[in-house]
VOZA-498445 format. One record per residue (C-alpha): residue in one letter; x, y, z. Coordinates in steps of 0.05 Angstrom, whole numbers, plus 32768, in hexadecimal, padded with zeros to 4 digits. Example, Ala and Ser with C-alpha at 12.3 -4.5 7.8 and 13.67 -1.06 7.14 Angstrom:
A80F67FA6809C
S81117FEB808F
//
This chain:
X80707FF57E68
X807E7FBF7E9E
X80587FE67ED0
X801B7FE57E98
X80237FA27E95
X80207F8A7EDE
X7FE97FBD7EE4
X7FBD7FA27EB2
X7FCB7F597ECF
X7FB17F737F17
X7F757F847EF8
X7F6A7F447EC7
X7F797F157F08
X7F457F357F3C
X7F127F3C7EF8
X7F177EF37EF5
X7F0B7EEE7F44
X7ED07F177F3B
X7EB67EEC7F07
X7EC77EB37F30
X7EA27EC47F6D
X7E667EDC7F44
X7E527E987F1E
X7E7C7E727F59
X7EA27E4A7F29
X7EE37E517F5B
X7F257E337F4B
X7F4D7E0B7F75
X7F827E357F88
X7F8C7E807F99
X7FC57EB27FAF
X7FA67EF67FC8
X7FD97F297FD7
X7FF17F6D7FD1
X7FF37FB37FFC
X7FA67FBF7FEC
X7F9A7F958030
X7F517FB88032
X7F3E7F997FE8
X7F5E7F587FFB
X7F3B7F51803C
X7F047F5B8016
X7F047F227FE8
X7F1C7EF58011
X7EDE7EFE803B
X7EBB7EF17FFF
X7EDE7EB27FF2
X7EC97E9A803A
X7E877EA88034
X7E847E877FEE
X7E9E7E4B8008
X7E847E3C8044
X7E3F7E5C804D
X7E1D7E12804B
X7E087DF68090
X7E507DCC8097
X7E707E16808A
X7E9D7E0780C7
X7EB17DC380B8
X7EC97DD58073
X7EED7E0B807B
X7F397E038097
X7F6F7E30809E
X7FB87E3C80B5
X7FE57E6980C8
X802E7E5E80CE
X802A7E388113
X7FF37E0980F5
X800C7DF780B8
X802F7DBA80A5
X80347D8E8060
X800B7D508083
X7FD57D8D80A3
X7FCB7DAD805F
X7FC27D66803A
X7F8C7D4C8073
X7F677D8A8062
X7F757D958019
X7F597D43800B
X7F227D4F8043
X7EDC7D438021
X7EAA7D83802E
X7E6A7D748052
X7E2F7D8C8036
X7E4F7DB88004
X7E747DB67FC4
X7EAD7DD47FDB
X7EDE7DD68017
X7F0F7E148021
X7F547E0C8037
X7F707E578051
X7FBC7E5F805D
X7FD37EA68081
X80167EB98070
X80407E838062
X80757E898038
X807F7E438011
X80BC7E607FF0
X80DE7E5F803C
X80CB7E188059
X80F97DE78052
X81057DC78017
X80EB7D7E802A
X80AE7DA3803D
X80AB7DD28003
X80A57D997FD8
X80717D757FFA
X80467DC37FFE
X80507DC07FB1
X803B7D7A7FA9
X7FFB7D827FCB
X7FE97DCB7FAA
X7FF97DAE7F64
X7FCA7D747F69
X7F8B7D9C7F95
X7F417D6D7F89
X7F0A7D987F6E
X7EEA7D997FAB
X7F1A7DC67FCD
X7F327E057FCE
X7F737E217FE9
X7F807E687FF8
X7FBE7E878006
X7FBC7EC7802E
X7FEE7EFF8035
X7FED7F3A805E
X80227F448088
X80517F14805C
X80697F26801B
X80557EF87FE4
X80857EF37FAC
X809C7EBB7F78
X80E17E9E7F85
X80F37E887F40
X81317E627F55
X81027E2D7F79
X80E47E217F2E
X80B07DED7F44
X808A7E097F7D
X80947E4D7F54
X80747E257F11
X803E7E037F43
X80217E4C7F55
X80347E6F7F0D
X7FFD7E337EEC
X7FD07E157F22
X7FC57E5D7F49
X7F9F7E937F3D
X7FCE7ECB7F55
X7FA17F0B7F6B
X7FCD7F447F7B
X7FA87F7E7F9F
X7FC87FB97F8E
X7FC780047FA2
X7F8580217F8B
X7F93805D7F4D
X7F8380AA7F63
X7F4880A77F36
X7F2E80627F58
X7F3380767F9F
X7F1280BE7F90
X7ED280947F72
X7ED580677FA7
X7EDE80A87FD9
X7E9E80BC7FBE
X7E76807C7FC2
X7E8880758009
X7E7080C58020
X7E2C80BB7FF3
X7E1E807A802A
X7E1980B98059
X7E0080E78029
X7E39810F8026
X7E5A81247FE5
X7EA381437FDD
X7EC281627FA4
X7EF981387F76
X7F2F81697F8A
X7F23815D7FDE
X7F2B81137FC7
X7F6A81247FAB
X7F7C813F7FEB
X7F64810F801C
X7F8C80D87FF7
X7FC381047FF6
X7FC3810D804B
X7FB680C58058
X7FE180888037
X7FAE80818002
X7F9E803F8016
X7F54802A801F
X7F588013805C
X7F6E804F8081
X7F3E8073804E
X7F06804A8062
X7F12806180B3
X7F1D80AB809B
X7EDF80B48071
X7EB4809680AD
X7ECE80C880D4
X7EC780FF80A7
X7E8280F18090
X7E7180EE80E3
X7E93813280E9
X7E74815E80B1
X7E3D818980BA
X7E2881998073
X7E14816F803A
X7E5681788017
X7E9F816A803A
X7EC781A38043
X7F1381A68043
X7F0E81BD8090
X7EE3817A809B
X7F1981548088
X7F4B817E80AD
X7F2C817C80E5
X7F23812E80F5
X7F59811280C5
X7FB1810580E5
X7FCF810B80A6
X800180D58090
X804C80DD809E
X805280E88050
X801F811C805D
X804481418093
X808D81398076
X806F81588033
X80618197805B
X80A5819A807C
X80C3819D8036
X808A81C48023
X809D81FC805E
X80ED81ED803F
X80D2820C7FFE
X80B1823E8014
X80EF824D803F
X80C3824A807F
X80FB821E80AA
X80D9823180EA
X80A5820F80D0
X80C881D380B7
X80E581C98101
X80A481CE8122
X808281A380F7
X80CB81738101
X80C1817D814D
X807281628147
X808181238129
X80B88118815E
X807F81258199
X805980F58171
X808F80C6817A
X809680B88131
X80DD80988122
X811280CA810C
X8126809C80D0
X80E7809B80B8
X80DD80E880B6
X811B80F68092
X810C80B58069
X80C980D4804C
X80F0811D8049
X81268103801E
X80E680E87FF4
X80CE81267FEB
X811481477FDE
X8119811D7FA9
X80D881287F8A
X80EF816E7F8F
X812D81627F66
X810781357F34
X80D481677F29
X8108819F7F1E
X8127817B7EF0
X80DE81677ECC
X80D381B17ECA
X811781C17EAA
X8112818E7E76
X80CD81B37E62
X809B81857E7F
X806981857EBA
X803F81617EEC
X8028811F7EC2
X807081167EB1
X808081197F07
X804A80ED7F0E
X805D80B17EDE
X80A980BD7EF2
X809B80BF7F3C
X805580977F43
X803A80D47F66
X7FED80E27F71
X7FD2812B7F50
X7FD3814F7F8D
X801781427FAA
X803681507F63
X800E81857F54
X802F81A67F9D
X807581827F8D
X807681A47F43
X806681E87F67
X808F81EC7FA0
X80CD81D17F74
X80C1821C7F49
X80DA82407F8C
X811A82147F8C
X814D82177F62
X817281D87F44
X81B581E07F70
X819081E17FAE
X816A819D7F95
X81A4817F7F8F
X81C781947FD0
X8187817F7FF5
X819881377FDC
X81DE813B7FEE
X81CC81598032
X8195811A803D
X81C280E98025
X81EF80FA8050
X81BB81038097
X81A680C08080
X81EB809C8089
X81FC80C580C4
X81BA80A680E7
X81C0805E80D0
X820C806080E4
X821A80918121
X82048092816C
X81F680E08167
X81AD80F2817A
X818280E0813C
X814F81218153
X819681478151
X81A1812E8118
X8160813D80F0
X815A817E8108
X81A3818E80F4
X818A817B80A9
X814E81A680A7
X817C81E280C0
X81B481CC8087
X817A81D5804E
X816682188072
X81AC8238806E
X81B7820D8023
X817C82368010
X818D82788025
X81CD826D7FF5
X81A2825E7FC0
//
């Protein structure tokens, strides 16, 4: 229900963005943030251009990063009258308020609580988390009532497929629902990888309509992507296959605790959707448990039938325990990965 709940705020906060932008009644203060970096860059370059497309655009429009920023910087250009324009727009780049110092937190706070009309302040996140530290109760009640918090969040299956779509008619291309499953599936699902893949798809195609080989044949697939097939070969008790596939990320210099980090995912996935199946359900139930997309459960749910439960749960065991021996040993983590993928083999053959 929670996850309902912050879902249905995501959407309220960027309809009321939308809204603002279109009749360009903006308030005075905004957060933008969240993984969605694509949608957020977005808007924020629609805030810009909002607020400073007059003649004086470059006079009113200031911004900061970390380096910049100070209380008595902000406060010149949060009181600082716009010229020829109704507005001025204040843009702050990863700062986390929460961390300054608390002399200068309070002064930050001061000046964000009490913003003219005139102005507008934007706070930017990308490569800084933004989150609400509820111990510092008066910056954290400054931003909970004078901001409007829009949270940008992963796109849903169904979203990115119509937006998949949208983006291969612009070339006059068109692609079936299920190879938009699939692309999401081999990239991170975010939209901007997407956005880089379907260029390059749409330039590669020779037909009217993309074909799974297009996509193939132009798209890397994610490290999600490629660990999924490892397990994948582990099901279909193909280990060869699971150590070449092993070996290929390692020429492609992929870290070796982040390949058994994503196969442990998928090894649990594997146990979750075993034990799904046992209690008598299916593939919706994998997807609300694990917050999988259609295709990777639908491929999870099947390859989990060639398992049985006691290898499942040995496969866990067996990661848990490659995982400590690489975060805590000097052994060779390639050694060590490979020596896991040859443990499932041999747990399999038992059964």
């Amino acid at each position: 229900m929670a996850r309902k709940t912050d879902d249905a705020a995501c959407t309220s906060a960027l309809q009321q963005l939308k809204a603002d932008l279109k009749t360009g009644q903006l308030k005075t203060l905004y957060v933008l943030y969240g993984e969605e970096g694509y949608l957020r860059e977005c808007y924020e370059k629609l805030l810009v251009k909002k607020l400073t497309d007059g003649p004086a655009g470059d006079f009113n429009y200031h911004r900061f990063t970390a380096d910049t920023l100070t209380p008595e910087a902000l406060a010149e250009a949060v009181e600082a009258m716009p010229m020829m324009a109704d507005r001025t727009l204040v843009q702050i780049d990863d700062v986390d308020l929460f961390k300054q110092p608390e002399s200068q937190r309070e002064l930050y706070r001061a000046i964000l609580d009490d913003i003219p009309d005139y102005c507008c302040v934007v706070l930017v996140y990308d490569t800084v988390e933004f989150k609400i530290n509820g111990q510092m109760k008066k910056l954290a009640e400054t931003l909970k009532t004078k901001a409007q918090l829009v949270a940008f969040a992963k796109r849903s299956e169904r979203e990115l497929s119509d937006w998949i779509a949208r983006q291969l008619r612009k070339h006059e291309k068109t692609i079936q629902p299920r190879l938009c499953e699939y692309l999401i599936f081999i990239t991170d699902g975010m939209m901007s990888t997407l956005g880089g893949e379907i260029e390059k798809i749409a330039a590669y195609a020779s037909g009217p309509e993309i074909q799974k080989s297009d996509i193939d044949a132009v798209v890397i697939p994610a490290l999600s992507a490629q660990t999924f097939d490892i397990s994948n070969a582990i099901a279909n008790g193909d280990y060869a296959l699971a150590l070449e596939k092993t070996q290929t990320l390692f020429a492609m210099q992929e870290s070796c605790i982040g390949i058994l980090g994503a196969i442990g995912a998928q090894i649990r996935r594997l146990y979750y959707a075993k034990t799904v199946a046992a209690s008598g359900k299916g593939q919706q139930a994998l997807m609300s448990l694990t917050g999988m997309q259609s295709y990777a459960a639908s491929r999870t749910m099947s390859a989990a039938g060639k398992l049985s439960a006691e290898f499942c749960r040995k496969a866990v065991e067996l990661f848990l325990a490659a995982d400590e021996q690489m975060k805590s040993s000097y052994d060779d983590p390639e050694r060590i990965l490979e020596l896991f993928i040859v443990q499932l083999s041999a747990e399999a053959r038992r059964g």
